[in-house]
N, C-alpha and C positions, 0 to 999 in steps of 0.2 A: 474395579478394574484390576486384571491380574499383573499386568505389564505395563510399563511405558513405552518400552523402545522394542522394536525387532528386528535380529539381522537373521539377512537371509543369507547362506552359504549352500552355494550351486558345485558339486564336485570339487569341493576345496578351494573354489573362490568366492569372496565377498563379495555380495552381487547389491545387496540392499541393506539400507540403516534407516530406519522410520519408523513412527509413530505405527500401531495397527489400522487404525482410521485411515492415513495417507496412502499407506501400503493399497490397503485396498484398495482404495479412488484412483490411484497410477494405474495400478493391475487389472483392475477387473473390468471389461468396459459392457460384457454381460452375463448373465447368470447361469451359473452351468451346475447340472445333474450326470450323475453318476446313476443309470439304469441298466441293471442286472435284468433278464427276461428269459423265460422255458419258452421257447419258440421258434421256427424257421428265420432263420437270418432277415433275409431279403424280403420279408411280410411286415417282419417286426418293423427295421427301417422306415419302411414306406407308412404304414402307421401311424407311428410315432413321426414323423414328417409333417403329417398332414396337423397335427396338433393345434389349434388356435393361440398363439403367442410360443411356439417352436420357431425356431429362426435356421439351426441345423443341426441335423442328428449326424455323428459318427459311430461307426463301427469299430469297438477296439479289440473287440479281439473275442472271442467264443471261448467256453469250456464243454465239461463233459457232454455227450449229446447236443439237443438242439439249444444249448442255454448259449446269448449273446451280452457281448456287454456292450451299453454304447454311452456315449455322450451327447450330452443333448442341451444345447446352446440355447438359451431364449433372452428376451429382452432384460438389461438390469432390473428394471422396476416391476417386473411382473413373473407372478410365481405359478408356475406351469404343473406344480405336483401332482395337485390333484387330478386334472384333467389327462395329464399323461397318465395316473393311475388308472383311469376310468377307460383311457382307450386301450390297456393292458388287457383290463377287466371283461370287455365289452367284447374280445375279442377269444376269452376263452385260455387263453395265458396264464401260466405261472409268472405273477413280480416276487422274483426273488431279494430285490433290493433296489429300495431308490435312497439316494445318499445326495444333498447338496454339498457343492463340495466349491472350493475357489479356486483360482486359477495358481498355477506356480511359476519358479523363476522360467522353465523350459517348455511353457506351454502347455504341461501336461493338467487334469485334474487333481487337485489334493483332495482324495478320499481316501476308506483304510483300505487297502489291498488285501486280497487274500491270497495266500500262496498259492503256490497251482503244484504239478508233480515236477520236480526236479528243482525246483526252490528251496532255499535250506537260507536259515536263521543266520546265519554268520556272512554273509556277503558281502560286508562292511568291517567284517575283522581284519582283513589282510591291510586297509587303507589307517585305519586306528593302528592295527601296532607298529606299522612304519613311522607314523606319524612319534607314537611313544617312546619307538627306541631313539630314533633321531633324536626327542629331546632330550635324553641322559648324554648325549654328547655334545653337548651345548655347551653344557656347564663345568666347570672345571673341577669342580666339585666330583660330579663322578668319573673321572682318570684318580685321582688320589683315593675313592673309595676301592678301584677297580686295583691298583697299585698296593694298595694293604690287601684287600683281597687274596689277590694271587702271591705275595710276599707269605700270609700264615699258611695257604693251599699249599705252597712250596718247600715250607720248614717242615710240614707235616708230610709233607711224600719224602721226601731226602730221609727224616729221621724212621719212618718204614721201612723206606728201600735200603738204609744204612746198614738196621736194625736186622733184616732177613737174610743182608750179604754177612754178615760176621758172625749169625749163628747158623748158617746152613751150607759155609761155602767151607766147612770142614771136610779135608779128606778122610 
């Protein structure tokens, strides 16, 4: 086992502290897939609906062309890959990706996302460096480093600007 404990933090709050075993058994009450599919929206659905141990398929959202993505809810104890595979298949579709995935703090699927246009890598840098610089002001530690700082920055520009007034300010 790679952990004992996990916390969960939902937007900057601590939302959970458990075991992964517990986590899951609170959260999960059924099994959810992440289905990528090349196909018209509202066929795919209905489809994948009819599935033998499908309970509800959602629509999340589409990409380029006819590709949809959805989610698709079945029973905890029973694994619906294959047969959603087959009705993908059966139907002449591209399965771009099936991914099981668990449930998260907000309801959503925890699978890997892929970017789409207008997505960029840093979307979490603006909430991280707040968080960072707040901490150097915690500490008192850095005002006394920030205090020598600007004390040498300050000897150093006076003996420049001293230095440029007494040899250039010659008439």
């Amino acid at each position: 086992m790679t952990c004992q404990r996990v916390i969960i933090i939902n937007r900057g709050r601590l939302v959970a502290v458990d075991t992964p075993e517990n986590l899951t058994t609170k959260l999960q009450t059924s099994s959810r897939l992440l289905v990528r599919v090349e196909g018209p929206a509202t066929e795919v659905v209905r489809a994948l609906g009819v599935v033998s141990g499908v309970q509800t398929v959602k629509e999340d959202g589409g990409g380029p062309g006819q590709v949809v993505t959805c989610i698709i809810e079945s029973k905890k104890d029973r694994d619906v890959r294959k047969d959603v595979a087959a009705a993908v298949v059966h139907q002449n579709w591209g399965l771009l990706e099936l991914a099981a995935g668990g449930l998260d703090v907000g309801g959503r699927i925890c699978a890997p996302r892929h970017r789409g246009e207008g997505e960029h890598g840093m979307s979490s840098f603006w909430p991280i460096f707040k968080r960072e610089l707040r901490a150097y002001f915690v500490s008192p530690i850095a005002y006394v480093v920030m205090v020598m700082f600007l004390t040498i920055a300050g000897y150093f520009f006076y003996s420049s600007f001293a230095f440029l007034i007494s040899s250039g300010s010659k008439p």
